[in-house]
BAZA-30225 format. One line per 5 residues: for each residue x, y, z of N, C-alpha, C, O. Coordinates in steps of 0.001 Angstrom, whole numbers. Example, Ala and Ser with C-alpha at 12.3 -4.5 7.8 and 13.67 -1.06 7.14 Angstrom:
2
13190/-5690/7800/12300/-4500/7800/13200/-3300/7800/14236/-3319/8465 | 12850/-2250/7080/13670/-1060/7140/12900/30/7870/13409/1138/8039
% end
This chain:
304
845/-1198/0/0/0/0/877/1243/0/1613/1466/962 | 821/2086/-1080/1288/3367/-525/1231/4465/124/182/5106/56 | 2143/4878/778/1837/5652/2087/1914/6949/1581/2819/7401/880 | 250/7903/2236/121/9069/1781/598/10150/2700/1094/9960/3811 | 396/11306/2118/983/12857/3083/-184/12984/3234/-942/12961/2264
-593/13140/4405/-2557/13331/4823/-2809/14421/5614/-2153/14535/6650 | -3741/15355/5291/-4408/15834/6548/-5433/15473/6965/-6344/15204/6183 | -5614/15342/8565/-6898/14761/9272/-7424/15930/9890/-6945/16836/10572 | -9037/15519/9262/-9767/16846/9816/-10564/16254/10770/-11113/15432/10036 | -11050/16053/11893/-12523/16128/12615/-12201/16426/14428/-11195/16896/14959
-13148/16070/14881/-13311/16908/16391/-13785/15705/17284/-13106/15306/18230 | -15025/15136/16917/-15516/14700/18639/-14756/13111/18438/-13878/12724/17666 | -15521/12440/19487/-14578/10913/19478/-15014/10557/18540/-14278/9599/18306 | -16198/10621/17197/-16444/9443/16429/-15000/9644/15499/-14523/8689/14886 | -14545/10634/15483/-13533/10650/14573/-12007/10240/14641/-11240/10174/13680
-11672/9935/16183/-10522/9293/16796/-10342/7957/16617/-9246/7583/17036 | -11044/7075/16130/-10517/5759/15419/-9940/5582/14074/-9125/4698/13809 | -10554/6775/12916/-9590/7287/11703/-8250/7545/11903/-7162/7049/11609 | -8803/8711/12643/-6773/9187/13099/-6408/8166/13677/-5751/8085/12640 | -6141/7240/14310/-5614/6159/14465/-5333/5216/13675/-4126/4972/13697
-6015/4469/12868/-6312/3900/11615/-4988/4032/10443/-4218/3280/9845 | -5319/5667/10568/-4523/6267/9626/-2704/6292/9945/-1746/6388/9177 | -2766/6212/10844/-1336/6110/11826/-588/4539/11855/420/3978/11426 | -1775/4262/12643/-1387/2524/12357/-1196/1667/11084/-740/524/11100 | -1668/2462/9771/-1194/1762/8531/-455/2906/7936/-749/3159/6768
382/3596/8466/1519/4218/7840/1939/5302/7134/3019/5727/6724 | 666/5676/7097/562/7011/6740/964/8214/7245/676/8529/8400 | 1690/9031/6413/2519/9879/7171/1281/11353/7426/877/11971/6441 | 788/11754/8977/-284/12066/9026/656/13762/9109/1406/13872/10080 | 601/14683/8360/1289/15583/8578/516/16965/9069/1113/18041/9082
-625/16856/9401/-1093/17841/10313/-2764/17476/10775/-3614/17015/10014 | -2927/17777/12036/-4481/17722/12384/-5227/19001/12657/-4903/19916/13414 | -6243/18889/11923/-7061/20486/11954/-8115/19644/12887/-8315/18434/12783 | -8752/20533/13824/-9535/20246/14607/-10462/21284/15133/-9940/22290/14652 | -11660/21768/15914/-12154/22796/16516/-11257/23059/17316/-10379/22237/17580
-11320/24499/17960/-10783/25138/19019/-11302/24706/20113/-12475/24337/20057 | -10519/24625/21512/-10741/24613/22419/-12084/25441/23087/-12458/26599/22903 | -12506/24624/23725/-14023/24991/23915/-14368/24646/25389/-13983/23600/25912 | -15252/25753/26149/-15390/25656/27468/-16825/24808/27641/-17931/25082/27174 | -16303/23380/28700/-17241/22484/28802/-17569/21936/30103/-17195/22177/31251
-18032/21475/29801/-19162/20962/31502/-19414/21763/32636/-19755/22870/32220 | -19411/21729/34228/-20114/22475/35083/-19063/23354/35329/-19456/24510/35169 | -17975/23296/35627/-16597/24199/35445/-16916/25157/34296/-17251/26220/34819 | -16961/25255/32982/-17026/25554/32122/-15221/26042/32062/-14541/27067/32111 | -15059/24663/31935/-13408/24625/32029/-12887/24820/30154/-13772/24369/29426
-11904/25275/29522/-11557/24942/28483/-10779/24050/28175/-9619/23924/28568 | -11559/23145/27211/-10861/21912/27810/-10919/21354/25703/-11925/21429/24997 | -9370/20808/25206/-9366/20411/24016/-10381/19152/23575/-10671/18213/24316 | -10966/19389/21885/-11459/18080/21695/-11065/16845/21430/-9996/16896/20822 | -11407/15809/21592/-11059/14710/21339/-10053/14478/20687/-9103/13785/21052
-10182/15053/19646/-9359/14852/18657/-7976/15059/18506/-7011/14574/17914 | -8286/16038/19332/-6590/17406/19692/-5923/16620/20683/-4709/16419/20684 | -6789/16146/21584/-6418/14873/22877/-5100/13575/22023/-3884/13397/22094 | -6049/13058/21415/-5163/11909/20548/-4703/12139/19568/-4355/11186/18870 | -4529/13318/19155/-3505/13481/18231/-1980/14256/18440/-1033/14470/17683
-2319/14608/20133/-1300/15272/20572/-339/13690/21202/859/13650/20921 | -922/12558/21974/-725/11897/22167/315/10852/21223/1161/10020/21553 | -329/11461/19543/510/10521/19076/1401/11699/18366/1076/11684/17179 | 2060/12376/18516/2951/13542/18698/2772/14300/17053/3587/14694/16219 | 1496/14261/17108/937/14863/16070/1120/16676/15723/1308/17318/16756
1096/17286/14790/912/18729/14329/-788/18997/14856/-1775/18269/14744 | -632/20239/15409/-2214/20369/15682/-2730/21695/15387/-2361/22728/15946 | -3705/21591/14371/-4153/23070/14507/-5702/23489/14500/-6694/22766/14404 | -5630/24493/14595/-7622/24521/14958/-7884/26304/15019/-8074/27059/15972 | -7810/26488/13855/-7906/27806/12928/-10076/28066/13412/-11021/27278/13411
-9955/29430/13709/-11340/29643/13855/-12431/29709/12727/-13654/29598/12819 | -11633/29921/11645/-12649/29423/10260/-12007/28877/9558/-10851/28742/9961 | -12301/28316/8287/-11125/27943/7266/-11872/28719/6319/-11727/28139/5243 | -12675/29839/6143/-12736/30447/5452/-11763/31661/5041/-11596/32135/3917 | -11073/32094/6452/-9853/32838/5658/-8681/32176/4756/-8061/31157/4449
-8856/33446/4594/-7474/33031/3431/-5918/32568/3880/-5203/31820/3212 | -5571/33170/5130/-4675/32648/5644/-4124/30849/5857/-3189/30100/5575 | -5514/30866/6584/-5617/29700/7449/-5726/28134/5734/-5380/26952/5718 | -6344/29019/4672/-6627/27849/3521/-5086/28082/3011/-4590/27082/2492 | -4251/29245/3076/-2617/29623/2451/-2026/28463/3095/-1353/27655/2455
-2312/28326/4648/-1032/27642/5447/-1771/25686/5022/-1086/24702/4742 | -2784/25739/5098/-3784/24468/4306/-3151/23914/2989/-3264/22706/2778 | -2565/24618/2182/-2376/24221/510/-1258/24406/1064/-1028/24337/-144 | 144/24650/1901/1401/24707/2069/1787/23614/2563/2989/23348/2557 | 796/22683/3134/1303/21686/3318/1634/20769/2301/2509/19904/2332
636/21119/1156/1475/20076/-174/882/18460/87/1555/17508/-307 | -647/18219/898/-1093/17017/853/-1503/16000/-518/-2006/16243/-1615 | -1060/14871/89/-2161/13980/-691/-3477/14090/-1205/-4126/14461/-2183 | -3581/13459/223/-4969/13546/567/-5214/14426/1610/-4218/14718/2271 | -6482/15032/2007/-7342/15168/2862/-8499/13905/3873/-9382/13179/3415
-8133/14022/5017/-9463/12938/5782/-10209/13527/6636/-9887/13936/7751 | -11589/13594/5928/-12365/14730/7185/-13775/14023/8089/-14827/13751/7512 | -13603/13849/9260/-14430/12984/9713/-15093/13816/10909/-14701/13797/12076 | -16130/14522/10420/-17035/15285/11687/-16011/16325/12001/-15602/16558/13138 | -15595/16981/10828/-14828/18408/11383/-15618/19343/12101/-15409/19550/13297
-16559/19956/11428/-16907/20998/12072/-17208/21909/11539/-17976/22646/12159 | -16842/22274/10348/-16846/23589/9636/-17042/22982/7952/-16532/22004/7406 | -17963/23981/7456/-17899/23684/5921/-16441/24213/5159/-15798/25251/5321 | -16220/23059/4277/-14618/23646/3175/-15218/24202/2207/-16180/23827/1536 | -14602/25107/2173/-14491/25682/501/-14050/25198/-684/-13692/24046/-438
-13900/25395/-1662/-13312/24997/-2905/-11644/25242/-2582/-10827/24489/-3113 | -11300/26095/-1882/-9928/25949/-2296/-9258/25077/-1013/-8070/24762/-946 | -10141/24809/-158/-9665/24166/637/-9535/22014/355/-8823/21069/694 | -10733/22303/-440/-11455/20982/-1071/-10317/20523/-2457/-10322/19375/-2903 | -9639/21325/-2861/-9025/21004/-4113/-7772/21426/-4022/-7230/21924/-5008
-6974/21267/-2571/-5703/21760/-2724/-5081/20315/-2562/-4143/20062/-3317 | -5386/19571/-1888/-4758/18253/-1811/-4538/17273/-3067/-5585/16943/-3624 | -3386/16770/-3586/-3497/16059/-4989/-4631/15131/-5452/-5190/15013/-6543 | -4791/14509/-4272/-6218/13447/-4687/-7562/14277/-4178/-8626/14055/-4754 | -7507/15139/-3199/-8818/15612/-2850/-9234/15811/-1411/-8337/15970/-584
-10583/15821/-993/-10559/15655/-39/-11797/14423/629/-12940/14683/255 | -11692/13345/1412/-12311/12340/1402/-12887/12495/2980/-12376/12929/4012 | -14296/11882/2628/-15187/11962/3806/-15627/10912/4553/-15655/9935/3803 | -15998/10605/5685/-16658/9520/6231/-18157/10028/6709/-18460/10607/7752 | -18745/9745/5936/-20259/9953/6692/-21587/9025/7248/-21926/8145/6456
-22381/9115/8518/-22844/8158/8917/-23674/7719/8480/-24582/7624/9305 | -24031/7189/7142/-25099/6780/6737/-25308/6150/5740/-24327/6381/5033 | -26117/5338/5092/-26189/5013/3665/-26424/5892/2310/-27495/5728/1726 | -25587/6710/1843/-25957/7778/1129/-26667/7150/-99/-26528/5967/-409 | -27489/8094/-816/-27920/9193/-118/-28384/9679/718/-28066/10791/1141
-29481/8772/1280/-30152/8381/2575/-29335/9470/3776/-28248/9013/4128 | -29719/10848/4445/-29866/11142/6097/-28273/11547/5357/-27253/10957/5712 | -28269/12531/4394/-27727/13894/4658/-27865/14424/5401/-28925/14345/6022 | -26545/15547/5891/-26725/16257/7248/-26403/16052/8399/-25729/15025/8481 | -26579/16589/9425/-25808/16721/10825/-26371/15351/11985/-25847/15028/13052
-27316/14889/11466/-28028/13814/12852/-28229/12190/11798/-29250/11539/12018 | -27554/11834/11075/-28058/10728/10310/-27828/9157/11212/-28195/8152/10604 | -27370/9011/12301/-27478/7853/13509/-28829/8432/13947/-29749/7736/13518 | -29171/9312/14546/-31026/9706/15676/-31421/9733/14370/-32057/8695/14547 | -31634/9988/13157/-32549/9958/12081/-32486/8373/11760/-33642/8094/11441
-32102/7798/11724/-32019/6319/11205/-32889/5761/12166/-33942/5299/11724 | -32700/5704/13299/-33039/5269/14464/-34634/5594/14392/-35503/4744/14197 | -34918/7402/14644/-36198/7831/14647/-37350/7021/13802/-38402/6574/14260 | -36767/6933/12135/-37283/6558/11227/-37603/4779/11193/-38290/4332/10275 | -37245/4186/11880/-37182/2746/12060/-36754/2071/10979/-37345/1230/10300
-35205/2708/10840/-34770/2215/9263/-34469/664/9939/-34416/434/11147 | -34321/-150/9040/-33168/-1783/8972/-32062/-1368/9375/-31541/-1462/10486 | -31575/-719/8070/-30509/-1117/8263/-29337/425/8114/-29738/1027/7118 | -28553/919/8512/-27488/1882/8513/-26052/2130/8461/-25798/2257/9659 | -25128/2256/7936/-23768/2554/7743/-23200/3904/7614/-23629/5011/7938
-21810/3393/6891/-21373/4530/6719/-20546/4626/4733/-20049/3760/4012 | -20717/5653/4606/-19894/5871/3030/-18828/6902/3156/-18719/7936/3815 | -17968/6178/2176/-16484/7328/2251/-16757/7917/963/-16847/7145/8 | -16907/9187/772/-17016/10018/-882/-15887/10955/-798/-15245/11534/79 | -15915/10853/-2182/-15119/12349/-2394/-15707/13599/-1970/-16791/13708/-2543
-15470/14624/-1196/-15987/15542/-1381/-16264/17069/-2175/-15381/17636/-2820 | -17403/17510/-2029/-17872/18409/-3477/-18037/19468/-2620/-17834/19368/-1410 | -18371/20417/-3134/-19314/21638/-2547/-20764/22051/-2140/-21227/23160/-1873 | -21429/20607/-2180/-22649/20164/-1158/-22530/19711/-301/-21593/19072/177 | -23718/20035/130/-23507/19123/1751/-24311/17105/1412/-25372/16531/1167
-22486/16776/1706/-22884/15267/1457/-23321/14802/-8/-24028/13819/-232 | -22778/15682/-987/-23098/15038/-2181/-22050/14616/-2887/-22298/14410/-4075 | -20729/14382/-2461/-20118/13842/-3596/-20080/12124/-4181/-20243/11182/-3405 | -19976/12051/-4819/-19283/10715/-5488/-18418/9704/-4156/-17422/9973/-3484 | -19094/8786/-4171/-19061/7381/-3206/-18196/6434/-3796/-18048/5988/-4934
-17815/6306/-3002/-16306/5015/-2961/-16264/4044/-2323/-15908/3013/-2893 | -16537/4014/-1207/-17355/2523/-447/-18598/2955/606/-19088/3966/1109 | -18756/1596/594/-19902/1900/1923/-19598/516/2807/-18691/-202/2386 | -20286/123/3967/-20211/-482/4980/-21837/-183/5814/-22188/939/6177 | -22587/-1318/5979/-23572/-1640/5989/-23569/-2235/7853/-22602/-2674/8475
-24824/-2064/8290/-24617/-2838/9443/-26386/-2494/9841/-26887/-1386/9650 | -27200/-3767/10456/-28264/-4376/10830/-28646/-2991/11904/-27600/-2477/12301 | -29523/-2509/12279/-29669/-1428/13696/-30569/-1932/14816/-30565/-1620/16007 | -31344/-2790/14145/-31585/-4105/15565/-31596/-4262/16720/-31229/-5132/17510 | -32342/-2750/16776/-31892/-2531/18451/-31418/-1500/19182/-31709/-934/20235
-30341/-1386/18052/-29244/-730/18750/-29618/771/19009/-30380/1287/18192 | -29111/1613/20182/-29296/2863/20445/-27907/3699/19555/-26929/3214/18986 | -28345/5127/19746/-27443/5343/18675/-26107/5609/19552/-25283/6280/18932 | -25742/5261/20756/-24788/5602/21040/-23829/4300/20825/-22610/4350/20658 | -24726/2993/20868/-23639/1775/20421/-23570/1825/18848/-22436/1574/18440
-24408/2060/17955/-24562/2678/16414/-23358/3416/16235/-22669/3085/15270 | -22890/4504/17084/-21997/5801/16746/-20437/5176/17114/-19347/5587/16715 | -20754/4007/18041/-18787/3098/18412/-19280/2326/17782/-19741/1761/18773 | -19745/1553/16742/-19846/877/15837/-19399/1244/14299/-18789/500/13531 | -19895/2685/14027/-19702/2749/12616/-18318/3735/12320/-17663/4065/11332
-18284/4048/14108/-16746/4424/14045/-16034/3952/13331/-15493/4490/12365 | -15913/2725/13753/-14902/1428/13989/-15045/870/12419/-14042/425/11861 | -16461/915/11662/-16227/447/10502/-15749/1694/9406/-15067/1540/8393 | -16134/2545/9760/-15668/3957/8780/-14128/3782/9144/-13561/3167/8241 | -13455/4059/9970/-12111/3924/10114/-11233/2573/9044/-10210/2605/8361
-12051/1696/9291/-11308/678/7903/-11593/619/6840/-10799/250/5975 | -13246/1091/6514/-12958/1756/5369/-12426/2638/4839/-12294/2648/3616 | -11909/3768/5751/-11077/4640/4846/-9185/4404/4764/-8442/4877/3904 | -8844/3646/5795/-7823/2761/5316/-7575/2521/3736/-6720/2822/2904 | -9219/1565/3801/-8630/633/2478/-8961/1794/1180/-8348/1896/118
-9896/2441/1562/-10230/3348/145/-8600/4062/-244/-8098/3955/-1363 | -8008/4709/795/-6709/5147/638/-5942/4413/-358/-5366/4815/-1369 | -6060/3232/153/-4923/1731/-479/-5356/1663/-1916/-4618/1035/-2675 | -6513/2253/-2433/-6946/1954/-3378/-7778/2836/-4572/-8634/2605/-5426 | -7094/3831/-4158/-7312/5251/-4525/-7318/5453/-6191/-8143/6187/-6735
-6233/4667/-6978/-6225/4784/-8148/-6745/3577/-9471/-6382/3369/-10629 | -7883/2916/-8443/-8440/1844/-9264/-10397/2338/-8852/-11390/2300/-9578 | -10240/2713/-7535/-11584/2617/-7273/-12495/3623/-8106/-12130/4741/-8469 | -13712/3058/-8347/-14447/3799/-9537/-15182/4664/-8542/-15541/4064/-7529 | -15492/5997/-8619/-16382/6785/-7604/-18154/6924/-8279/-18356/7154/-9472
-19006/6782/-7513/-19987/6597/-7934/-21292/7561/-7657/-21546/7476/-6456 | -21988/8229/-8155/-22591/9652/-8118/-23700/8991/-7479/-24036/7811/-7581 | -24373/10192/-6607/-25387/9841/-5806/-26791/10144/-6646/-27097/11173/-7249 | -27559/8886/-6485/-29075/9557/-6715/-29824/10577/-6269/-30720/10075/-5589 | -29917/11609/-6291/-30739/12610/-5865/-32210/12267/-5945/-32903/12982/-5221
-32693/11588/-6462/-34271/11222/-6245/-34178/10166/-5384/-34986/9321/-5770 | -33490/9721/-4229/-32834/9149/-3003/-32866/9841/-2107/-33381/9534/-1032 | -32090/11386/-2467/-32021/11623/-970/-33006/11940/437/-34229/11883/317 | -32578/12166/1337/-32760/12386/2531/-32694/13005/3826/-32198/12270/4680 | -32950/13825/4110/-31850/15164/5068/-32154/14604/6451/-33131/13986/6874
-30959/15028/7061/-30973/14618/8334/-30628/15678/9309/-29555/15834/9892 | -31891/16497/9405/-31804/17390/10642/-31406/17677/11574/-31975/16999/12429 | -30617/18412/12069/-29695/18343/13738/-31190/18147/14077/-32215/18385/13438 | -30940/17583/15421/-31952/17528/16343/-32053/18385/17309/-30986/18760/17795 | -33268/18919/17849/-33682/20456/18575/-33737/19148/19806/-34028/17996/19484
-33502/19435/20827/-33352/18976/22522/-35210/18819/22584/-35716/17920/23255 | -35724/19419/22110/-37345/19483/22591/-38004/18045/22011/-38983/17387/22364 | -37114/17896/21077/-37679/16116/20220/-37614/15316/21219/-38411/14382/21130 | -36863/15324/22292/-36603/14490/23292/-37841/13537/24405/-37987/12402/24858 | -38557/14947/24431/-40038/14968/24932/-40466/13704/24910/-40541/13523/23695
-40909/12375/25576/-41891/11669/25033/-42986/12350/24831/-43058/13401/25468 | -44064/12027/23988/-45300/12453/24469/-45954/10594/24152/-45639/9851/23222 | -47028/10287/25443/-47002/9036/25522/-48114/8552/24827/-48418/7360/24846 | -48912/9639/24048/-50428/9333/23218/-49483/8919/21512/-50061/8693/20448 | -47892/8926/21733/-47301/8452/20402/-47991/7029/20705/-48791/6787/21609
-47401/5994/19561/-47643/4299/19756/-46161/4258/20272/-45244/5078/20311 | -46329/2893/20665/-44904/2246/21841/-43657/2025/21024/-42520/1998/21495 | -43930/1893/19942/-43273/1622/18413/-42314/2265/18605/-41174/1916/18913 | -43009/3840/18318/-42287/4971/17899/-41394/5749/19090/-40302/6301/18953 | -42210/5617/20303/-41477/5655/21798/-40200/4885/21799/-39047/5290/21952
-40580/3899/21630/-38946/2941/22192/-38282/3244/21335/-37161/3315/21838 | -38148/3717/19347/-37350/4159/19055/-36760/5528/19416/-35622/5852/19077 | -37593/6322/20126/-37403/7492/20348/-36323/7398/21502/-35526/8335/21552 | -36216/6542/22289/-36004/5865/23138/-34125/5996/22687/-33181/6741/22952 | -34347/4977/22014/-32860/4724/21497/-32392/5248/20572/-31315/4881/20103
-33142/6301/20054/-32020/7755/18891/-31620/8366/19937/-30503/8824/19696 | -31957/8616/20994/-31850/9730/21892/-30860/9336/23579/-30525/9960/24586 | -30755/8255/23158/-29620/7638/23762/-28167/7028/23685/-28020/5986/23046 | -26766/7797/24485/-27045/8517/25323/-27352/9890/25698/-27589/10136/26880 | -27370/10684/24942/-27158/11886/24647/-28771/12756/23301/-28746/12662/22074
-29473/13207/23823/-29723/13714/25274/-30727/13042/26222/-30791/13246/27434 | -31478/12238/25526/-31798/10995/26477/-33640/11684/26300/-33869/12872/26529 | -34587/10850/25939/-35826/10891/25796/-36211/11320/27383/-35550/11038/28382 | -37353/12011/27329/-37628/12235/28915/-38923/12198/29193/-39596/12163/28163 | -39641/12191/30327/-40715/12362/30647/-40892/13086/32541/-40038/13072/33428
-41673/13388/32564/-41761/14105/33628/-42543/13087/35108/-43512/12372/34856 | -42079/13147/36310/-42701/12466/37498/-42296/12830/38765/-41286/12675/39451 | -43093/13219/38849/-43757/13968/40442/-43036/15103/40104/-42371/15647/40986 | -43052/15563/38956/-42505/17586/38722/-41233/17092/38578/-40558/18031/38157 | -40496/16039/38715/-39231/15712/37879/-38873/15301/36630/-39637/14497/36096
-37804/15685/35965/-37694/15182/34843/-36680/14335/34932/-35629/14486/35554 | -37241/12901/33901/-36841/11921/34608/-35803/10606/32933/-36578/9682/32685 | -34784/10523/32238/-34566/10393/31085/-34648/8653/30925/-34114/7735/31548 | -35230/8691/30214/-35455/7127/30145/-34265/6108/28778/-34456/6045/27564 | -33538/5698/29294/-32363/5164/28449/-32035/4184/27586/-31160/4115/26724
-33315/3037/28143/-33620/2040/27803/-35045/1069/27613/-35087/770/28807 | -35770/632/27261/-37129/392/27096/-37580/-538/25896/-37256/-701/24720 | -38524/-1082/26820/-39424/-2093/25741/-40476/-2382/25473/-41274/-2464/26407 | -40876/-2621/24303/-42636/-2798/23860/-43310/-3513/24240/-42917/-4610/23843 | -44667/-3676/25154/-45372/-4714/25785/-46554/-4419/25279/-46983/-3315/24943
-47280/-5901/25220/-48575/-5780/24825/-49527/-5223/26026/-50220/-6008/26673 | -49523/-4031/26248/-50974/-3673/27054/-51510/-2856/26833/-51226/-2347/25748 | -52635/-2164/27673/-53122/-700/27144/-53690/-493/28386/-53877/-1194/29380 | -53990/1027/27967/-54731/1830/28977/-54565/3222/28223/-54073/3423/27112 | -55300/4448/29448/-55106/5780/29263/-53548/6244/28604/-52741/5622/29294
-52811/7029/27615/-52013/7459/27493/-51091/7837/28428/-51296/9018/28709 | -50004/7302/29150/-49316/7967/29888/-49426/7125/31561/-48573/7399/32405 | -50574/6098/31885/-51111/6117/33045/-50102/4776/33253/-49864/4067/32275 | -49518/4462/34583/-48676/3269/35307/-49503/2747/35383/-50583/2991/35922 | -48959/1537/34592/-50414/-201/35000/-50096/-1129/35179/-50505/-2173/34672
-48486/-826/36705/-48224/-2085/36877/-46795/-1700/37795/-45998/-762/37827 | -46939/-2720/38353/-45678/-1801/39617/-43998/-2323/38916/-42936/-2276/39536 | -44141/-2665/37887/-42827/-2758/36985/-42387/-1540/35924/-41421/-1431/35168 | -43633/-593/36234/-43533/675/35904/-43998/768/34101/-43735/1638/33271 | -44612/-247/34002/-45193/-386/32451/-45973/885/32150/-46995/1171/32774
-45550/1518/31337/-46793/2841/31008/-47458/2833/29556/-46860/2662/28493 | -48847/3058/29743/-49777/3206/28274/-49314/4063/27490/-48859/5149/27850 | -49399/3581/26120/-49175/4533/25587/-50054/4593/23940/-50875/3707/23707 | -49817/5577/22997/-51337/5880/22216/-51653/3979/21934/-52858/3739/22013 | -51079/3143/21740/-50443/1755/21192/-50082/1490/21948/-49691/2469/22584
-49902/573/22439/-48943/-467/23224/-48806/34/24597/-49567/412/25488 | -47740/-86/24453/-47481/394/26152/-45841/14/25920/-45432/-798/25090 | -44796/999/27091/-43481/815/27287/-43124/328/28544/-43908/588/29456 | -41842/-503/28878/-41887/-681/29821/-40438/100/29807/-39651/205/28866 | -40350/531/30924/-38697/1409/31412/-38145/232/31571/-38768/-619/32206
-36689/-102/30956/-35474/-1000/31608/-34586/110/32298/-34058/-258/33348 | -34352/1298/31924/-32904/1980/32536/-33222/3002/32444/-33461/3228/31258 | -33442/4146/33266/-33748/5382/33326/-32398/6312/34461/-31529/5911/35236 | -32779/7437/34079/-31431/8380/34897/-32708/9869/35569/-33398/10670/34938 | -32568/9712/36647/-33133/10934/37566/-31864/12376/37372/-30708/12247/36969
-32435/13466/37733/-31555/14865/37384/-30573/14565/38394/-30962/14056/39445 | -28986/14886/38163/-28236/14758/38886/-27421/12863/39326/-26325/12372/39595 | -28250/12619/39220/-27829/11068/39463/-27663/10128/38257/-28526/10011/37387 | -26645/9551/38263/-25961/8297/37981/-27724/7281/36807/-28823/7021/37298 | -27345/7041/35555/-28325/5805/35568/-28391/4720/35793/-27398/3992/35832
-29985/4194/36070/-29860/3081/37042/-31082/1969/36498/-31660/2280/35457 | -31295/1277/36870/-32274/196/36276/-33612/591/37219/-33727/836/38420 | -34343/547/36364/-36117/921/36913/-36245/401/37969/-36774/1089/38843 | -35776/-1150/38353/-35975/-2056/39638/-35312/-1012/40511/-36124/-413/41215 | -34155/-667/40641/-33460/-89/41199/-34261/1298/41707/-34393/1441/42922
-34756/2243/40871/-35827/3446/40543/-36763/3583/41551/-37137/4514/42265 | -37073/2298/41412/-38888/1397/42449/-38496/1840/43694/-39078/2702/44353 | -37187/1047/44107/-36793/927/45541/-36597/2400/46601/-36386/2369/47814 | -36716/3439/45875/-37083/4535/46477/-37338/5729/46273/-36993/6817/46732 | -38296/5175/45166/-39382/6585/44555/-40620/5605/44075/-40810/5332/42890
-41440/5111/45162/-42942/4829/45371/-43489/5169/43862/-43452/6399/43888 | -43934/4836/42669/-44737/5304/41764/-46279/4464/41591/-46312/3303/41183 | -47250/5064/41881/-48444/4065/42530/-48317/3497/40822/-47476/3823/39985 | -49278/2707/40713/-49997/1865/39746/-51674/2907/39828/-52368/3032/40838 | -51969/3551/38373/-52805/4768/38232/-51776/5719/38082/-51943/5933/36881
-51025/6304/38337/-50441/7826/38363/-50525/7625/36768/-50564/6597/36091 | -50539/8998/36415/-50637/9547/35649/-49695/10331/34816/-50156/11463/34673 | -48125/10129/33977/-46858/10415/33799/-47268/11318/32594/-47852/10944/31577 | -46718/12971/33001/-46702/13672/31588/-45865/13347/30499/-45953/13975/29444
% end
């Protein structure tokens, strides 16, 4: 395989198994662009992303320019004289001159089956939508969002899965696919997307989170697991808000919303859910059994 001059672009952890990837098969990684340092959690400490974390670790170049729309920041970009480009959940839209300074281009990992869930949320859109099945595709990239020309894909069953085991899953397969697409850069045929396919995939507004329990149980428990872990479906009890993490479809019924059963089964428009794993404000999550043992919820109450 020949070993390229690369720049690696992205920020949160889904993108720290590439940069690794890319390291571990030999590639000479000659600079990491990343977001700026950003003030986070109850500290509102400034604290580097992920990315900047493990790439300093592996005694990487690091940089994290506040736009790449100046001209500077795209001057010192094309001075590096790359190969390739690898951009995995950067952060910022490229421009054309940023997109076409590298000899081969610049190559993407995105979470989804393209065309299918363009855009910023395509794991909680897959999920929401009760797709089968979801991956990821490596394209060239263009000057749309998510439209260039496809080079592989990688497929995987969702069966369940919440999107936070979905998101260390397709990590892990996007990272070897873009390995091998690298390895194979001057045979692989790139392949244009259907536009009477596509699909947009909406950031998600925090308020989607909401159950509302007159949905069917269907659409709850997926709601359930797009929204887990982060920011976690919720519902309200005894004036608390209370995030429910985990859950399953049971055959029962009743009033929308009403406990019909001291295992904490709740009606819903369809079916009914039962809580497996829920998290109270401030505290640790914990299993519903666990929940029971000291927060009384009668059988009748009534859950907004």
């Amino acid at each position: 395989m020949q070993k390229l001059r690369i720049i690696f672009m992205g920020t949160p952890d889904f993108s720290v198994p590439t940069l690794q990837a890319l390291v571990a098969a030999g590639h000479d990684v000659c600079a990491v662009y990343t977001q700026p340092p950003a003030r986070a959690g109850r500290g509102k400490q400034v604290r580097p992303s992920p990315v900047q974390i493990a790439a300093e670790a592996l005694g990487l170049l690091v940089r994290h320019p506040e736009s790449m729309k100046d001209a500077s920041a795209q001057a010192e970009f094309a001075a590096l004289e790359a190969d390739a480009a690898v951009v995995v959940a950067y952060g910022q839209i490229l421009r054309p001159a940023v997109l076409e300074a590298p000899r081969f281009g610049c190559f993407n990992i995105h979470a989804s089956l393209l065309p299918r869930w363009r855009g910023a949320a395509p794991i909680q859109r897959a999920v929401l939508a009760g797709d089968a099945f979801t991956g990821v595709t490596i394209m060239r990239m263009a000057s749309g969002l998510d439209t260039g020309p496809m080079l592989l894909t990688g497929e995987t069953a969702i069966a369940g899965k919440s999107s936070g085991e979905l998101f260390d899953e397709l990590s892990t397969i996007g990272a070897r696919l873009m390995v091998d697409v690298l390895a194979r850069l001057e045979t692989l045929a790139p392949q244009v997307q259907d536009e009477t396919l596509a699909t947009y995939a909406a950031k998600f507004d925090k308020a989607e989170a909401a159950i509302d329990w007159s949905a069917p149980a269907v659409a709850i428990e997926r709601q359930v697991r797009a929204f887990s872990p982060f920011p976690g479906a919720w519902f309200e009890m005894a004036g608390e808000r209370v995030k429910l993490l985990r859950a399953e479809v049971v055959p029962a019924s009743g009033a929308p919303g009403t406990v019909l059963d001291e295992h904490l089964t709740i009606a819903c428009g369809q079916g009914a859910i039962r809580p497996l794993e829920v998290q109270r404000a401030g505290r640790p999550a914990m299993t519903t059994a666990d929940l029971l043992r000291g927060f009384a919820i009668p059988i009748g109450t009534l859950l907004k």
